[in-house]
PDB file of N, CA, C and O in Angstrom, chain B, residues numbered from 101:
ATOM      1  N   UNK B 101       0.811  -1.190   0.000  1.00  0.00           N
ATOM      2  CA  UNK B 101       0.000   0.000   0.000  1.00  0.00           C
ATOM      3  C   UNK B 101       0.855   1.254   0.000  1.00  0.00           C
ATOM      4  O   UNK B 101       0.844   1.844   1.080  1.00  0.00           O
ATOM      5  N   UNK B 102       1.829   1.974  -1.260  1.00  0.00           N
ATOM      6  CA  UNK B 102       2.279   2.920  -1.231  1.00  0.00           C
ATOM      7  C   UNK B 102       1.374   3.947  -1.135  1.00  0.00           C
ATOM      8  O   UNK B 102       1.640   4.906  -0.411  1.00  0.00           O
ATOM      9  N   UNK B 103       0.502   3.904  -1.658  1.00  0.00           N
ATOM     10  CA  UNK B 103      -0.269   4.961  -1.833  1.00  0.00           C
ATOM     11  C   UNK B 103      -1.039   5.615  -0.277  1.00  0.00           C
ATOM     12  O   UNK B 103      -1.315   6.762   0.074  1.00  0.00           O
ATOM     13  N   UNK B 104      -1.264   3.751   0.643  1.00  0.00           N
ATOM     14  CA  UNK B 104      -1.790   4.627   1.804  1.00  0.00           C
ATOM     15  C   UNK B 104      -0.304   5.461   2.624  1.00  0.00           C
ATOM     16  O   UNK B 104      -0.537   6.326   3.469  1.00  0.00           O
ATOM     17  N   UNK B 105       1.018   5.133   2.308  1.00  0.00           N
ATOM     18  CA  UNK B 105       1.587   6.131   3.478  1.00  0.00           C
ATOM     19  C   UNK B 105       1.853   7.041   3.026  1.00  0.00           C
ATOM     20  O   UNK B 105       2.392   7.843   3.789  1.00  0.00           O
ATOM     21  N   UNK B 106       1.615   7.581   1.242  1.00  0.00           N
ATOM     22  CA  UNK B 106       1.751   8.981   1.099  1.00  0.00           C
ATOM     23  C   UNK B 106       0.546   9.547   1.514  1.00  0.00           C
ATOM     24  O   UNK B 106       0.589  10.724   1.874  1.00  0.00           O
ATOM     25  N   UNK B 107      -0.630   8.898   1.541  1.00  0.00           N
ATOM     26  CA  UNK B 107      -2.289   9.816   2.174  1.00  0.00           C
ATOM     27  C   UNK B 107      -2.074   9.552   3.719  1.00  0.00           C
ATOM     28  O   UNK B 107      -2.921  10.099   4.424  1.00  0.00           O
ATOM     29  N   UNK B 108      -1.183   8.880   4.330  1.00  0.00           N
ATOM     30  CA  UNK B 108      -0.928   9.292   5.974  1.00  0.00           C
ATOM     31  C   UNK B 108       0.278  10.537   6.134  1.00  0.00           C
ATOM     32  O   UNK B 108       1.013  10.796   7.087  1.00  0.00           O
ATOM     33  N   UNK B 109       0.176  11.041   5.078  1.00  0.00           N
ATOM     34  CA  UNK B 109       1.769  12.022   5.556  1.00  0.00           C
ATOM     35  C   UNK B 109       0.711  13.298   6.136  1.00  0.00           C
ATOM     36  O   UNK B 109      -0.353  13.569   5.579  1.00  0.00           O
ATOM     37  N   UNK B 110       1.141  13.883   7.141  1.00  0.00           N
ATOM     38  CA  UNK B 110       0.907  14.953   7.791  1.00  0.00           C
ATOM     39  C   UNK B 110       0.231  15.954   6.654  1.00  0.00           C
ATOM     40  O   UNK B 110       0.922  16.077   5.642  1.00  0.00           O
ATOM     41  N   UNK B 111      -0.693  16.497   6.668  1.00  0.00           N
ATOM     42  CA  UNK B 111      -1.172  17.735   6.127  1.00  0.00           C
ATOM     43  C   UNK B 111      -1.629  17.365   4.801  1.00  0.00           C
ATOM     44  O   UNK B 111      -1.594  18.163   3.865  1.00  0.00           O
ATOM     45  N   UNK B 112      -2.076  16.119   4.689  1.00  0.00           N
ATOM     46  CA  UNK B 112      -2.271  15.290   3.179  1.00  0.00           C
ATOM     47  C   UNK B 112      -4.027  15.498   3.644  1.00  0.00           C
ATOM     48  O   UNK B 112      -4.824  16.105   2.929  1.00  0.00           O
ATOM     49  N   UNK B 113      -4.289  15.031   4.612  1.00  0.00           N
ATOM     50  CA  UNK B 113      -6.128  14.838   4.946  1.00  0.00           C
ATOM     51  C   UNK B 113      -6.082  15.507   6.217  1.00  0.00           C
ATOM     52  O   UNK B 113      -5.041  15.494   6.874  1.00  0.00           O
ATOM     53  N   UNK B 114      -7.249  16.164   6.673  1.00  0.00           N
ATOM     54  CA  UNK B 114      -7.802  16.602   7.834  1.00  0.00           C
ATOM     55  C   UNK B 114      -9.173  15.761   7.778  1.00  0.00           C
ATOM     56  O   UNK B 114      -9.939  15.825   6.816  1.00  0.00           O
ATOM     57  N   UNK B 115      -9.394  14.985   8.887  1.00  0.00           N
ATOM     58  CA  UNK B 115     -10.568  14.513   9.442  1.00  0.00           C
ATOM     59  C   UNK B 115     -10.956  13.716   8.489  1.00  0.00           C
ATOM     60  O   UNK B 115     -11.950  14.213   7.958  1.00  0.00           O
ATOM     61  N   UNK B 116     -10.659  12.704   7.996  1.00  0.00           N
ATOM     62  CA  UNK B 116     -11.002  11.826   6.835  1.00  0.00           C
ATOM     63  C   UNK B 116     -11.877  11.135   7.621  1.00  0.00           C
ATOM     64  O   UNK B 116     -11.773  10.787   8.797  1.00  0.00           O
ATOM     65  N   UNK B 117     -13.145  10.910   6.469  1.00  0.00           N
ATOM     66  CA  UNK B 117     -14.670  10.113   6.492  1.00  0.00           C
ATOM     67  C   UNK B 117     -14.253   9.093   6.785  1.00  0.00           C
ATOM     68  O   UNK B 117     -14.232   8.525   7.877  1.00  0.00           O
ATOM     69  N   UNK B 118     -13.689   8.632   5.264  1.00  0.00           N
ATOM     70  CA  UNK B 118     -13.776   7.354   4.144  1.00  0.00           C
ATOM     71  C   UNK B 118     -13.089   7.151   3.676  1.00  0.00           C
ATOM     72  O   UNK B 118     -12.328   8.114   3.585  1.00  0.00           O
ATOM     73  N   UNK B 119     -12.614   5.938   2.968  1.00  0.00           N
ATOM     74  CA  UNK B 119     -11.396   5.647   2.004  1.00  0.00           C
ATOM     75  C   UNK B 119     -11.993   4.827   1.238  1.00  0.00           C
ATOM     76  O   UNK B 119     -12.455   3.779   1.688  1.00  0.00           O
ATOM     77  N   UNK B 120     -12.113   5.263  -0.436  1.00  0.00           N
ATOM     78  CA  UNK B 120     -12.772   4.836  -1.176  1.00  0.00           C
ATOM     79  C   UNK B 120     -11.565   4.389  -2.766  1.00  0.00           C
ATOM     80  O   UNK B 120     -10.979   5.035  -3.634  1.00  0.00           O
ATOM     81  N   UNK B 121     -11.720   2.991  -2.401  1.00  0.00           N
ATOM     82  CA  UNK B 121     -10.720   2.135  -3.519  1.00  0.00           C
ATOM     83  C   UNK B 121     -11.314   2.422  -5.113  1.00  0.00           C
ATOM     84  O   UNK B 121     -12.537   2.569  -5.111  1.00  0.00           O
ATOM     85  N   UNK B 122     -10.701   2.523  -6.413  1.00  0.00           N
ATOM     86  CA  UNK B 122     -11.238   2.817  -7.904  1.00  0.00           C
ATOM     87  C   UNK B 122      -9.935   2.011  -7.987  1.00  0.00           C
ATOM     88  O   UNK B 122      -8.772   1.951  -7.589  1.00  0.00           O
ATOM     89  N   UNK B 123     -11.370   1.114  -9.176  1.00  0.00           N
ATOM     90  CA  UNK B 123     -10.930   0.324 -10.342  1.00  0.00           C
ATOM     91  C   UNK B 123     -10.962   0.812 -11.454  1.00  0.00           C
ATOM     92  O   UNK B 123     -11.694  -0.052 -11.937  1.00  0.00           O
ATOM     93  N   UNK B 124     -10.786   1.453 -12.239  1.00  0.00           N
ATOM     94  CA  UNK B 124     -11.481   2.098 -13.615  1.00  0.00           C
ATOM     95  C   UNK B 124     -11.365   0.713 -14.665  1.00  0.00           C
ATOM     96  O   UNK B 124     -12.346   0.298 -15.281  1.00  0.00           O
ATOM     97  N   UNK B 125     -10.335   0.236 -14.732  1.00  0.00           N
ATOM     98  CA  UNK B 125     -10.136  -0.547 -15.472  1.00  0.00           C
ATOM     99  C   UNK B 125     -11.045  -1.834 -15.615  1.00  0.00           C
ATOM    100  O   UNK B 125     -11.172  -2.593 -16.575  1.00  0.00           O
ATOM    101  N   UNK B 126     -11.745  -1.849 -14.141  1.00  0.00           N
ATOM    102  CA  UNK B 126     -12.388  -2.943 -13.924  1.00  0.00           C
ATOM    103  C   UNK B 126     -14.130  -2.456 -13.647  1.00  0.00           C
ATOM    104  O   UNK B 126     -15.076  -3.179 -13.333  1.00  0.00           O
ATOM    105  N   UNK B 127     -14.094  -0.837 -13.924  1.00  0.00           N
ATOM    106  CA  UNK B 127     -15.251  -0.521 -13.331  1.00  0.00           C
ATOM    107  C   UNK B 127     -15.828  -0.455 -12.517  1.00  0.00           C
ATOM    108  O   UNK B 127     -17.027  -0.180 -12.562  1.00  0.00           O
ATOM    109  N   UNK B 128     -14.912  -0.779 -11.044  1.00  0.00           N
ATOM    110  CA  UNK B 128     -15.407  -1.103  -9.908  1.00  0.00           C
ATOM    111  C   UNK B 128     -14.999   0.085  -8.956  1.00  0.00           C
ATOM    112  O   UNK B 128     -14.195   0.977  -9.222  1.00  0.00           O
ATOM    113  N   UNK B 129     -15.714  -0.084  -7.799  1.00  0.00           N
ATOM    114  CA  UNK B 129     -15.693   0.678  -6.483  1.00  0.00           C
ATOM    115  C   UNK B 129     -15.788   0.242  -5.724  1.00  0.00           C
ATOM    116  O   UNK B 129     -16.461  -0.787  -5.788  1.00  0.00           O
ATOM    117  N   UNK B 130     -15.095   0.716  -4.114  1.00  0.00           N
ATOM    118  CA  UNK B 130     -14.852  -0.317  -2.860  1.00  0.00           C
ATOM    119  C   UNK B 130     -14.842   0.820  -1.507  1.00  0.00           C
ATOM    120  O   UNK B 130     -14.139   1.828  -1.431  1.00  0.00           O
ATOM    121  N   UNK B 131     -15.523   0.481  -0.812  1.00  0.00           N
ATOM    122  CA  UNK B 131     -15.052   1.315   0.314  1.00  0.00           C
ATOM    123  C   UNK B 131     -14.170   0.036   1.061  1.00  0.00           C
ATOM    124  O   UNK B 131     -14.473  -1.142   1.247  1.00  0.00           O
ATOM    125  N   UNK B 132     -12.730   0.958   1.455  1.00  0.00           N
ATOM    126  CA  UNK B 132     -12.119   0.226   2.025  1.00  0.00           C
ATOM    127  C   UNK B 132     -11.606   0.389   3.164  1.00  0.00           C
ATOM    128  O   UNK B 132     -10.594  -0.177   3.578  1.00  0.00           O
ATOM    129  N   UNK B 133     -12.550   1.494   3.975  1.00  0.00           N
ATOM    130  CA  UNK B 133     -12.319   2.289   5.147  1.00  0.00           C
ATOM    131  C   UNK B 133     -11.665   1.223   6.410  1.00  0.00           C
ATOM    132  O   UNK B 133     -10.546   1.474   6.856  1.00  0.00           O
ATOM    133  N   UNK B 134     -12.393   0.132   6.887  1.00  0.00           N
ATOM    134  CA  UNK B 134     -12.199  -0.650   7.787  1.00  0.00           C
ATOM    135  C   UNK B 134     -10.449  -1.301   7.280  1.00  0.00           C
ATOM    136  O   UNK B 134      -9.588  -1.237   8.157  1.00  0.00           O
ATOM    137  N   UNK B 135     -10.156  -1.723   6.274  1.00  0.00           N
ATOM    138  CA  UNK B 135      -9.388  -2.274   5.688  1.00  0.00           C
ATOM    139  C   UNK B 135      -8.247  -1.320   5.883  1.00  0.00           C
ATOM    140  O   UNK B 135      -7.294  -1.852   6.452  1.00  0.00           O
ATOM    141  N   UNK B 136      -8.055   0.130   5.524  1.00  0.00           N
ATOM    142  CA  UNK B 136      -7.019   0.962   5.836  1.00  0.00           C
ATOM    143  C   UNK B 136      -7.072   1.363   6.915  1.00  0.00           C
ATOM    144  O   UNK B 136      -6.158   2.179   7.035  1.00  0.00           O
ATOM    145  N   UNK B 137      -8.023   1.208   8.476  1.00  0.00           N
ATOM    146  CA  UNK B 137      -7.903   1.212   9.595  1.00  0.00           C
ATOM    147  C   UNK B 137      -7.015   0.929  10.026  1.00  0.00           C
ATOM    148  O   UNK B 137      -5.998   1.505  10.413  1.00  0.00           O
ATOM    149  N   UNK B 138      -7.708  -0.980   9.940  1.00  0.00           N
ATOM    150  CA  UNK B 138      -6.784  -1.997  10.489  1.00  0.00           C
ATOM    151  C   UNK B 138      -5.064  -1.612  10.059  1.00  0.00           C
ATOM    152  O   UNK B 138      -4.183  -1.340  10.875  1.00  0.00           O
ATOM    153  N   UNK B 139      -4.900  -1.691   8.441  1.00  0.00           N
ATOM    154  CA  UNK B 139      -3.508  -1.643   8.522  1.00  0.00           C
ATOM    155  C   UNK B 139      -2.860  -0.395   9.186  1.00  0.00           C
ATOM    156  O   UNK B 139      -1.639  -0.319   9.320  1.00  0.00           O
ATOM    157  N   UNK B 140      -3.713   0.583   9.600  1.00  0.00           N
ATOM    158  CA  UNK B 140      -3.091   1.607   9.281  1.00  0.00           C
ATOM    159  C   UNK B 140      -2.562   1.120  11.529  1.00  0.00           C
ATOM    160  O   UNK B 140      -1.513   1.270  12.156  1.00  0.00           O
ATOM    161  N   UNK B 141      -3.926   0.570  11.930  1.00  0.00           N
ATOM    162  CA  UNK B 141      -3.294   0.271  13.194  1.00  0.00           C
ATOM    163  C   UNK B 141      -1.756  -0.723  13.381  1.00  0.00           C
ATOM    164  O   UNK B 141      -0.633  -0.515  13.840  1.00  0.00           O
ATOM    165  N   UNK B 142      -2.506  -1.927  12.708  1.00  0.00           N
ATOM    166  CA  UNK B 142      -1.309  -2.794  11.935  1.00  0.00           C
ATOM    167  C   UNK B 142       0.568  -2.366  12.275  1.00  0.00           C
ATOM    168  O   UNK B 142       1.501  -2.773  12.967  1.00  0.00           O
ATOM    169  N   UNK B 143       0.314  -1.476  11.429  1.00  0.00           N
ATOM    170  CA  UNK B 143       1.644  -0.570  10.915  1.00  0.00           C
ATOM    171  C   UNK B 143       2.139   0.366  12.494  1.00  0.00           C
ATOM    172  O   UNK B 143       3.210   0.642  13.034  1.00  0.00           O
ATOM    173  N   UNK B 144       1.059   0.550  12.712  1.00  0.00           N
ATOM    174  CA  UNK B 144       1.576   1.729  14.014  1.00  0.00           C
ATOM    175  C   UNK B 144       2.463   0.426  15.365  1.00  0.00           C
ATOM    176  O   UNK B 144       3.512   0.364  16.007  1.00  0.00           O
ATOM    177  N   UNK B 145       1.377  -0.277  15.194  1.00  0.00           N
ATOM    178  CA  UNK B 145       1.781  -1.264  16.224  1.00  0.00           C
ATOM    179  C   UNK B 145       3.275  -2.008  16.232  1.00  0.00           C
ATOM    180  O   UNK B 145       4.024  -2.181  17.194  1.00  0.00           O
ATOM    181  N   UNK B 146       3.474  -2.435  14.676  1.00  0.00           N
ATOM    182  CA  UNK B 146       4.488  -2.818  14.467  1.00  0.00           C
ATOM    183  C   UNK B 146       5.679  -2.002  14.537  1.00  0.00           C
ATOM    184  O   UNK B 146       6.746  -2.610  14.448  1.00  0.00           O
ATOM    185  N   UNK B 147       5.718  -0.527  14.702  1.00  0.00           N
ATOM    186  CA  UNK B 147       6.658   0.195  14.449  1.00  0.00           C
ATOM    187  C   UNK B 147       6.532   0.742  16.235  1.00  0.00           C
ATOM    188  O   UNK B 147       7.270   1.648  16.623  1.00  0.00           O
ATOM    189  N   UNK B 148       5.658   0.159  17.069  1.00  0.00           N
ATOM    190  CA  UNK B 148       5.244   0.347  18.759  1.00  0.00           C
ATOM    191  C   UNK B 148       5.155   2.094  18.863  1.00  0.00           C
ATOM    192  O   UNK B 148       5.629   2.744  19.794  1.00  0.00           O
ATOM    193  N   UNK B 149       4.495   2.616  17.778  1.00  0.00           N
ATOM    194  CA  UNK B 149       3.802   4.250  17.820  1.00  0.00           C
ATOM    195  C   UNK B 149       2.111   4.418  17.575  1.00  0.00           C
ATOM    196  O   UNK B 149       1.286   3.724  16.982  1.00  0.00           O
ATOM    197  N   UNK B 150       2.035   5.625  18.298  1.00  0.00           N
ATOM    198  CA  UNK B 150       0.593   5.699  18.152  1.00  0.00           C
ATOM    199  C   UNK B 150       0.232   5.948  17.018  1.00  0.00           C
ATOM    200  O   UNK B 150       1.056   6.343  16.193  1.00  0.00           O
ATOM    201  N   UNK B 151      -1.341   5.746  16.637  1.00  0.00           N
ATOM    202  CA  UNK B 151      -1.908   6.239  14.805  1.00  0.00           C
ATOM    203  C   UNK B 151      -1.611   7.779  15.565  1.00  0.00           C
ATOM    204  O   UNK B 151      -1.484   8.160  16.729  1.00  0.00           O
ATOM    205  N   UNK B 152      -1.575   8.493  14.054  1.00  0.00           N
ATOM    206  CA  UNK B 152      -0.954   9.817  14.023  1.00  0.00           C
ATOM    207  C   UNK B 152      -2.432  10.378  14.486  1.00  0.00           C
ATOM    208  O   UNK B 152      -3.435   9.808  14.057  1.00  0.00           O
ATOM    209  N   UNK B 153      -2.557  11.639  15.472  1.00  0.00           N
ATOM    210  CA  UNK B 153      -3.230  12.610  15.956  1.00  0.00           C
ATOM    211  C   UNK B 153      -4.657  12.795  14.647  1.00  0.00           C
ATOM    212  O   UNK B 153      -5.845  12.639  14.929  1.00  0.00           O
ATOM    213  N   UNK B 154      -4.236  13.077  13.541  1.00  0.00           N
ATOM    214  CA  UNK B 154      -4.697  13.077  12.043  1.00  0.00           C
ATOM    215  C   UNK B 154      -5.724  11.814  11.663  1.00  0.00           C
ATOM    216  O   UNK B 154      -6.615  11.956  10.827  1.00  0.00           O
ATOM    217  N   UNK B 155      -5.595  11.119  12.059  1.00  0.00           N
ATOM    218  CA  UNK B 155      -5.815   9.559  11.615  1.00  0.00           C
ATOM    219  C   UNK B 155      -6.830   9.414  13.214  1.00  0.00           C
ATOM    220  O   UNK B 155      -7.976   9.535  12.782  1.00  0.00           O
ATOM    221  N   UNK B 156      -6.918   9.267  14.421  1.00  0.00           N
ATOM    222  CA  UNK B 156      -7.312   8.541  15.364  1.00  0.00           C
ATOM    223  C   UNK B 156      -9.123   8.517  15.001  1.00  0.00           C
ATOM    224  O   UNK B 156      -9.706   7.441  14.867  1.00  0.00           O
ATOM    225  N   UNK B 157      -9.681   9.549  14.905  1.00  0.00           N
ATOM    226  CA  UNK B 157     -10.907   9.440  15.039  1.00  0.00           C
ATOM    227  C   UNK B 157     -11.238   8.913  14.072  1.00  0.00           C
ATOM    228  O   UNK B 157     -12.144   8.122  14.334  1.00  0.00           O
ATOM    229  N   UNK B 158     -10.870   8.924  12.593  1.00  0.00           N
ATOM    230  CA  UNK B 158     -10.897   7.218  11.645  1.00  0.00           C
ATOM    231  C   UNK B 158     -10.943   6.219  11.764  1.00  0.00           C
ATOM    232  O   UNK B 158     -11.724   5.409  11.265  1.00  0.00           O
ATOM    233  N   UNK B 159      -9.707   6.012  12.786  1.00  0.00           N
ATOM    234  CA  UNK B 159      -9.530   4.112  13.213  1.00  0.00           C
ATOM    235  C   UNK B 159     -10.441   3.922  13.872  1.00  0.00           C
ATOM    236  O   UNK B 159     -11.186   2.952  13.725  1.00  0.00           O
ATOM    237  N   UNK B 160     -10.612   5.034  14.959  1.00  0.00           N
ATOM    238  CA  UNK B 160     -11.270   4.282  16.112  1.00  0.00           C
ATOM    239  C   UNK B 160     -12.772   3.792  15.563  1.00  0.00           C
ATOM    240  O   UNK B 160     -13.339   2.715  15.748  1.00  0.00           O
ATOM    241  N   UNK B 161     -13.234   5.033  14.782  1.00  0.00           N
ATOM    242  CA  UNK B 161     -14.213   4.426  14.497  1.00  0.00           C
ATOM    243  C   UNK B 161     -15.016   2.959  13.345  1.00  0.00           C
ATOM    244  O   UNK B 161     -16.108   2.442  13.108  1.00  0.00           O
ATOM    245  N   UNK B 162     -13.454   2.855  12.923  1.00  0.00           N
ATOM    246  CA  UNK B 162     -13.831   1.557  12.013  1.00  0.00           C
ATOM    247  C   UNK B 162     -13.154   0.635  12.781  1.00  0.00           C
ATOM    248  O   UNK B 162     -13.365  -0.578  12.799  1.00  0.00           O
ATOM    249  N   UNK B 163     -12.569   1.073  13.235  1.00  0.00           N
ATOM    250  CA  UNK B 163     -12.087  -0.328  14.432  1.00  0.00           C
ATOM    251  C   UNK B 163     -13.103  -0.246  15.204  1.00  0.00           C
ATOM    252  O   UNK B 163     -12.725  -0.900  16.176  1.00  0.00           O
ATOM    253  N   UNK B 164     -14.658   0.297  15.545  1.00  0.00           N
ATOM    254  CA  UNK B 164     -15.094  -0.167  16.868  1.00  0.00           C
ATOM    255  C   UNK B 164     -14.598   0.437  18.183  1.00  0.00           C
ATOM    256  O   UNK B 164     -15.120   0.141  19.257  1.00  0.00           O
ATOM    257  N   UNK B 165     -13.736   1.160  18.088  1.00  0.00           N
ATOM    258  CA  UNK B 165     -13.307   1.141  19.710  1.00  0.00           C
ATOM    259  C   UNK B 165     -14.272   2.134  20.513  1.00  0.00           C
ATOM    260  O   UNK B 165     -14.394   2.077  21.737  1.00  0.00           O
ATOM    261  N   UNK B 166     -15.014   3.142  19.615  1.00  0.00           N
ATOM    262  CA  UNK B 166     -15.794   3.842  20.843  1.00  0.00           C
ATOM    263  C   UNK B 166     -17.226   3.452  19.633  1.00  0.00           C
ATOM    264  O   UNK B 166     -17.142   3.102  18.456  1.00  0.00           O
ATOM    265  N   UNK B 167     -18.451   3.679  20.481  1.00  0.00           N
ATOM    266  CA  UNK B 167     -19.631   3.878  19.978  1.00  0.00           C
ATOM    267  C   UNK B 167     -20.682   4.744  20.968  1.00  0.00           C
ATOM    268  O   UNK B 167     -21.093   4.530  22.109  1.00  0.00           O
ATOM    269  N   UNK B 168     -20.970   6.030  19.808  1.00  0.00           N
ATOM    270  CA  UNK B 168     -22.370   6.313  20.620  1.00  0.00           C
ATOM    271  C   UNK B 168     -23.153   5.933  20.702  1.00  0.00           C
ATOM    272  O   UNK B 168     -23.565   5.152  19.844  1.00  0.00           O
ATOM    273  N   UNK B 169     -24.035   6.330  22.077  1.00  0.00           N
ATOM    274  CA  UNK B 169     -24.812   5.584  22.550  1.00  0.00           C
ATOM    275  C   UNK B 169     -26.005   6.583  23.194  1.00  0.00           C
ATOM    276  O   UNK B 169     -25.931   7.535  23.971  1.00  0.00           O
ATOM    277  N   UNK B 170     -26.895   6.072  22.662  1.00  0.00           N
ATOM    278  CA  UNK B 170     -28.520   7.934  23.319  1.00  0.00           C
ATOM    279  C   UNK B 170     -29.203   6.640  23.827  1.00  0.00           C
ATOM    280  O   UNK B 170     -29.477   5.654  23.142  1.00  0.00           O
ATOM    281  N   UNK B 171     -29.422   6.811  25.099  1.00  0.00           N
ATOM    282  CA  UNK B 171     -30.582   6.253  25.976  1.00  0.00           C
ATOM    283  C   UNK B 171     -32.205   6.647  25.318  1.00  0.00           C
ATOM    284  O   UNK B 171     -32.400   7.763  24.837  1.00  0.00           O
ATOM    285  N   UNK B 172     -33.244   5.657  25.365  1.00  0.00           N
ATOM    286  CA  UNK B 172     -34.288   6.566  25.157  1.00  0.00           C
ATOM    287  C   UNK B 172     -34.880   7.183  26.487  1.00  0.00           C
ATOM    288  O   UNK B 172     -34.799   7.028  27.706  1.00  0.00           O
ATOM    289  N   UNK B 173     -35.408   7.831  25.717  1.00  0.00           N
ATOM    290  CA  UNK B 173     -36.178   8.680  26.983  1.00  0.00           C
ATOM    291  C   UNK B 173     -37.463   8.664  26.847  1.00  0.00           C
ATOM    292  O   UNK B 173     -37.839   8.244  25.752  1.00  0.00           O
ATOM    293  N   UNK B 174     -38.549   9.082  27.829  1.00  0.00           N
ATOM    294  CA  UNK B 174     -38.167   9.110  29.098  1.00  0.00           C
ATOM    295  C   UNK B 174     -38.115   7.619  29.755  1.00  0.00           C
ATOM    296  O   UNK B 174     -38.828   6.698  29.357  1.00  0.00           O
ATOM    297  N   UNK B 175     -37.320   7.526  30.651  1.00  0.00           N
ATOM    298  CA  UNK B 175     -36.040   6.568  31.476  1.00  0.00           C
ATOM    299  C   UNK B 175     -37.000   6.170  32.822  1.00  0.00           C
ATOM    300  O   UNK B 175     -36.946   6.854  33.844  1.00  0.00           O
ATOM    301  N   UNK B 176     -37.898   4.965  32.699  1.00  0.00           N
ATOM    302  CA  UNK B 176     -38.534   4.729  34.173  1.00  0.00           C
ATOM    303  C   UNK B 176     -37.995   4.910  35.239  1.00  0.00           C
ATOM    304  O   UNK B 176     -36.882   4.390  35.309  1.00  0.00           O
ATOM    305  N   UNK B 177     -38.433   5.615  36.398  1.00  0.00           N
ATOM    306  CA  UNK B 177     -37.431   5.657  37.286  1.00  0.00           C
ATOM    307  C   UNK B 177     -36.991   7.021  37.691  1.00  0.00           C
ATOM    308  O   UNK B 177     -36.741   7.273  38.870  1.00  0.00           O
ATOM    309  N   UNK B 178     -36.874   8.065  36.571  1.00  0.00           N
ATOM    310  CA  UNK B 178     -36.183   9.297  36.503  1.00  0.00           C
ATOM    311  C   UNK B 178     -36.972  10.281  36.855  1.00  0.00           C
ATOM    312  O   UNK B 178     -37.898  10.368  36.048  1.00  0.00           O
ATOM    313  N   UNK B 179     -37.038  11.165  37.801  1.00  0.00           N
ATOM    314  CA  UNK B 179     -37.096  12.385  37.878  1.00  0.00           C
ATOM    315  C   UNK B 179     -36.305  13.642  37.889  1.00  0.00           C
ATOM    316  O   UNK B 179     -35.299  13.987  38.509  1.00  0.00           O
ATOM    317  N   UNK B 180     -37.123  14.262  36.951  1.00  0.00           N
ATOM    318  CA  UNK B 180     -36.825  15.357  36.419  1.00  0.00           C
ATOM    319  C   UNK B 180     -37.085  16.490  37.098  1.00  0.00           C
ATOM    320  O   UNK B 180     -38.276  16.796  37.147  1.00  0.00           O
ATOM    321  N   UNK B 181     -36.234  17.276  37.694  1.00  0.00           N
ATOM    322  CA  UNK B 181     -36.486  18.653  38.753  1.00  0.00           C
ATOM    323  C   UNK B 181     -36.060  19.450  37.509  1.00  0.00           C
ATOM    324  O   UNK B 181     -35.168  19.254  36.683  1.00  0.00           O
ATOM    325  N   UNK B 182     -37.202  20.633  37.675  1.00  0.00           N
ATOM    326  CA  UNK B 182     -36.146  21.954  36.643  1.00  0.00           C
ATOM    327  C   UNK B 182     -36.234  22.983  37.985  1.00  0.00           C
ATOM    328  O   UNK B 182     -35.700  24.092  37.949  1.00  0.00           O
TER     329      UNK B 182
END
């Protein structure tokens, strides 16, 4: 994957969505977001550094590591003072 460590170089992306693979040749399209997560954790691990500042809120979220979460409301049990 040359291509992903020139799109991890510093000041290449701010706050990246998505990572979206083109085939032209083949006509195809891929999201491959989870896939450049992992390596991108992969790679950090192996080299024992953190994903870059740039990159974290990407991984984490295709890695799973945090998820929001909204309770419904209203919550049996709860009172509400205003």
């Amino acid at each position: 994957m040359p291509a992903l460590e020139r799109a991890c170089s510093p000041g290449q992306h701010s706050n990246p969505i998505r990572v979206i693979a083109f085939n032209t040749a083949e006509r195809w399209s891929e999201d491959v977001s989870q896939d450049v997560a992992h390596e991108l954790r992969r790679r950090c691990d192996l080299q024992a550094r953190d994903i870059p500042f740039y990159w974290q809120d990407f991984t984490d979220k295709y890695e799973g590591r945090y998820h929001d979460v909204q309770l419904p409301l209203p919550m049996p049990g709860l009172l509400v003072v205003s």
